[in-house]
N, C-alpha and C positions, 0 to 999 in steps of 0.2 A: 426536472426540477419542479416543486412545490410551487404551484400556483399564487400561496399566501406569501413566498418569501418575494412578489414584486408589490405587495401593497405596502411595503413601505419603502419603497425604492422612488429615488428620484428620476425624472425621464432619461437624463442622460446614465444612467448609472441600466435603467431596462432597456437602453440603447444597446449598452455596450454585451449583457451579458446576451441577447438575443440574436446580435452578433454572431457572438461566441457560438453559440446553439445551433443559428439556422445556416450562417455562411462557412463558419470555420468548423460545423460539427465537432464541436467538442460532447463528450459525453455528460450525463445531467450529475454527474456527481463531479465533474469538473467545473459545470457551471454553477453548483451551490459553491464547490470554494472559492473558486472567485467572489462570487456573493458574499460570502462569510468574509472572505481577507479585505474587502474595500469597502464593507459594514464597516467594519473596525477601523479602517482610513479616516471613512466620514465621520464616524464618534469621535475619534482622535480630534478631527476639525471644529468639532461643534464644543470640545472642551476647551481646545485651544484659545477660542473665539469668544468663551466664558459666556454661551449664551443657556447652556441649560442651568440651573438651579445648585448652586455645590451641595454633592454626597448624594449627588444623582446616583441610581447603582448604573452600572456600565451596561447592562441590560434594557433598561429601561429609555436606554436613550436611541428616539430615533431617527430616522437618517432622512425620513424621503423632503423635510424642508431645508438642508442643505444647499445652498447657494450652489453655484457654479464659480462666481467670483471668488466663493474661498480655495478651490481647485485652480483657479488658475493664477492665483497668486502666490502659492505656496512655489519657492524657491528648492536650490539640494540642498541649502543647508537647513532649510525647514524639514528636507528630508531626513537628515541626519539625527533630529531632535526626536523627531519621530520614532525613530529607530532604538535609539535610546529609550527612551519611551516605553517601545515595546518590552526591551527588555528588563527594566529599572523597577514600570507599573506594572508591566503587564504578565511578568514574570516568563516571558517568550524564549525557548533555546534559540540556539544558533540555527538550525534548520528551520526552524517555524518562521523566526523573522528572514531569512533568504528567501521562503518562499512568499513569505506576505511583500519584500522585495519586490517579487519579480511581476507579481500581480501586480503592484501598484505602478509600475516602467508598463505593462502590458495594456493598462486603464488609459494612460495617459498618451501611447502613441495611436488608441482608438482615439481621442476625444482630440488630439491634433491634426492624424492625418488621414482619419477615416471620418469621424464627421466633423472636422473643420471648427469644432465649437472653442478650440482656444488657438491663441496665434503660434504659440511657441510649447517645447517639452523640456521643461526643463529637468528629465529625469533620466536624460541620455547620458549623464557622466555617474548615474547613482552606483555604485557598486554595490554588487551584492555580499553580504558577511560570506564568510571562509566555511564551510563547513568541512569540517574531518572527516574522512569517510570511515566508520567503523564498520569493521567483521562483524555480520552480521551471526547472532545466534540461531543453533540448528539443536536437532537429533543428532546421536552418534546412531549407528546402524543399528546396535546391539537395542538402544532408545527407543530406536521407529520399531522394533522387532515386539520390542514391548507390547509399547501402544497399542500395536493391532492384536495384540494377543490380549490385552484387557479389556477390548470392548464387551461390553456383556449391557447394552440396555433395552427398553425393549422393543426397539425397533432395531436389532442388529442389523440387520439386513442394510438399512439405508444409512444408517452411520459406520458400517464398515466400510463401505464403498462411497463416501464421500469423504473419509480419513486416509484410505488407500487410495484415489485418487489426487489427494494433494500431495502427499508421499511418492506416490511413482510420476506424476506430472506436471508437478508444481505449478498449476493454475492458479489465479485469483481468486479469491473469494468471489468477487462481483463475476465471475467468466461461472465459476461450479452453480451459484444459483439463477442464473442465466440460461442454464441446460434446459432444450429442448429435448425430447426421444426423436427427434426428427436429422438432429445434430451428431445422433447417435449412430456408426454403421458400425455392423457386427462383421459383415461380409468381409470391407476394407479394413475391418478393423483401425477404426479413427473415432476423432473428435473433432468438432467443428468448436472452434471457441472464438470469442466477442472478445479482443483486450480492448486498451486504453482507446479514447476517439472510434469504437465500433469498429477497430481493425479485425479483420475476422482473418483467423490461421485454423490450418488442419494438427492435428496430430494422430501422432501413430500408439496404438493401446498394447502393452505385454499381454500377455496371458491370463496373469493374476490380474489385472482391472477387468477384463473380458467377461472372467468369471464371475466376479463379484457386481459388476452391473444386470449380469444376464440371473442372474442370482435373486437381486435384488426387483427389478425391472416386472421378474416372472411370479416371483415368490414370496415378496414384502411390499410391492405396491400397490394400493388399492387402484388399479386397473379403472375396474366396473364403477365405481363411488366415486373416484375421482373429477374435485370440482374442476381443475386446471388436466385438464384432457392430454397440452401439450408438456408440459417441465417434467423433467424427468424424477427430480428430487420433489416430495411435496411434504407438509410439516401433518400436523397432528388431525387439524381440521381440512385436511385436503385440496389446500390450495400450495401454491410454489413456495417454496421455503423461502423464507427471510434471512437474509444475513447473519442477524444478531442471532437465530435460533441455529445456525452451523456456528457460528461462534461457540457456544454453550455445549453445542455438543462436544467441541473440541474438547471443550473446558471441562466436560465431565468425563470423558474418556482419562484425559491427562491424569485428571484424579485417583482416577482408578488404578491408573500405571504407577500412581507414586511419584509423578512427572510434573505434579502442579506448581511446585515452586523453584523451574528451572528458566523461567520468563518467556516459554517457550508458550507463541499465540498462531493463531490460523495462518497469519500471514507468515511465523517462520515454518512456518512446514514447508512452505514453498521454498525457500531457505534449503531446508534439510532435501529436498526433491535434486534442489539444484547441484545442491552437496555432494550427494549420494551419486548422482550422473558423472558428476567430475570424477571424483577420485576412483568412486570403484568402476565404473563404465567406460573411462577411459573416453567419454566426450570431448571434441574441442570445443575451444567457448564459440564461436561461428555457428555449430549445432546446436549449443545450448540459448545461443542469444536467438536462434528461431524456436526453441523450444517455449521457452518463458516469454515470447513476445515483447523483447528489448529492443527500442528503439535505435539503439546505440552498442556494440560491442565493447565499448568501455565500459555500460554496467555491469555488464554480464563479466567485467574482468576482477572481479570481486572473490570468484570463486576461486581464483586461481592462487588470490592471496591467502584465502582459506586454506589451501592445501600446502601451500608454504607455511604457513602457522602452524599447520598439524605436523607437517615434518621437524619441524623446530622444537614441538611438546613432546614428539613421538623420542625426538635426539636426548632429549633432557630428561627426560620421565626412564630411559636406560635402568636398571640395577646396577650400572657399572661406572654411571656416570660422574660418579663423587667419589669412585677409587683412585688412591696419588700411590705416585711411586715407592717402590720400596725406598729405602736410603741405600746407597751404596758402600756393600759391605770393605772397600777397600778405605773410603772414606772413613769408616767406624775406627779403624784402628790406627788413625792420624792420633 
């Protein structure tokens, strides 16, 4: 996490998220969301309380003078209003405010039972909104088949082989430019990957990733020049790739494919990774939730309703499915 997002943080507020950081290791992209969801709390408080200026922009409002008193007087039904709030001003889905939820239950049972700074929580009854869980968008096979066959930019080498890795392993974003060569074993043929909270799991590489690292690794990357010595992937000026610049590349691969207006982003290729392992691999989800690095094998139970879905479009989409019976020709001559 960014050094400048604790200058405006109040003490208890870089209490809790250093917390998070050094005791409960959470990862730094977990600790800016929190930062970012309980930014948004304190604004909420500080509009509430009618102390900034009205037609403040929401931006510009900020947090680190924040009482403590207005935190521990906020009730659940101040929760509620809030919530409202979110979604009414702030124009929030259902999953956005669950998770700003669950942050704000998360802030408060630090700030009661971890540093003692309020007597009570009153956020132990808050329920969290209902989210639906939607079937997540993918690649059809024929899709991914595409894709890889339309990369033409001109660094192929390393955009092939970080488009075929989210397709055959469905990593994370933050796990693919996280690659070390050191992560890398050709022998065992693996992968060492970083998920959520720095969980580090192995995986096992096919043939076609083998080739295409060992491809790329020998043949497209600047070895000798290279600023970042260790990351496997590096961008233009030779340091580790950025996020946003594998995003892009996705986004221009897609293009290429003809693929760009099917809402299909880096993070569903992992999606389509997962997809593709079920149905045609014949994976149980138990394999797959070590695969993807799921906490839980009920998220990983997602796919299974994918393939329920597919056999439902696959029953429907028939040539034969909209043929009715003849009439019975005994009937005709009633």
């Amino acid at each position: 996490m960014k050094q400048e997002y604790y200058d405006d943080c109040p003490y208890y507020l870089e209490d809790f998220l250093t917390n998070m950081r050094i005791i409960r290791n959470r990862a730094d992209r977990t600790e800016e969301a929190y930062y970012i969801d309980i930014r948004t709390f304190l604004r909420y408080l500080k509009v509430k309380h009618r102390v900034v200026p009205e037609g403040t922009d929401w931006k510009d409002i900020t947090i680190a003078d924040v009482p403590l008193e207005y935190i521990e007087n906020f009730n659940i039904n101040d929760a509620h209003v809030y919530l409202r709030f979110l979604k009414d001003k702030r124009g929030n889905e259902t999953a956005t405010r669950a998770r700003k939820c669950s942050a704000l239950k998360q802030f408060y049972i630090y700030l009661h039972k971890k540093a003692k700074l309020i007597d009570s929580d009153p956020m132990t009854e808050l329920e969290l909104p209902t989210v639906k869980n939607k079937l997540p968008k993918y690649l059809s096979l024929e899709d991914s088949r595409k894709l890889l066959e339309s990369i033409d930019s001109k660094n192929r080498n390393r955009d092939y082989c970080i488009i075929l890795l989210f397709l055959n392993c469905g990593m994370r974003l933050s796990e693919l430019v996280a690659l070390d060569l050191g992560d890398y074993s050709k022998d065992n043929r693996t992968l060492r990957l970083f998920g959520k909270g720095s969980k580090e799991r192995i995986i096992y590489l096919n043939d076609a990733c083998i080739e295409a690292l060992e491809d790329y690794i020998h043949n497209g990357r600047p070895n000798e020049t290279a600023v970042d010595k260790n990351a496997i992937f590096l961008s233009a000026n030779k340091t580790r790739i950025n996020k946003r610049r594998v995003q892009q590349i996705v986004e221009e691969s897609l293009a290429r494919a003809g693929l760009s207006n099917t809402g299909i982003t880096t993070h569903k290729l992992r999606h389509t990774a997962a997809t593709l392992m079920y149905q045609y691999g014949g994976v149980d989800t138990l394999v797959l939730k070590e695969q993807l690095g799921h906490k839980s094998v009920g998220t990983t139970e997602i796919y299974t309703h994918l393939s329920n879905e597919n056999l439902k479009r696959a029953a429907e989409s028939n040539p034969l499915a909209n043929v009715k019976a003849p009439e019975n020709k005994k009937d005709k001559g009633k």
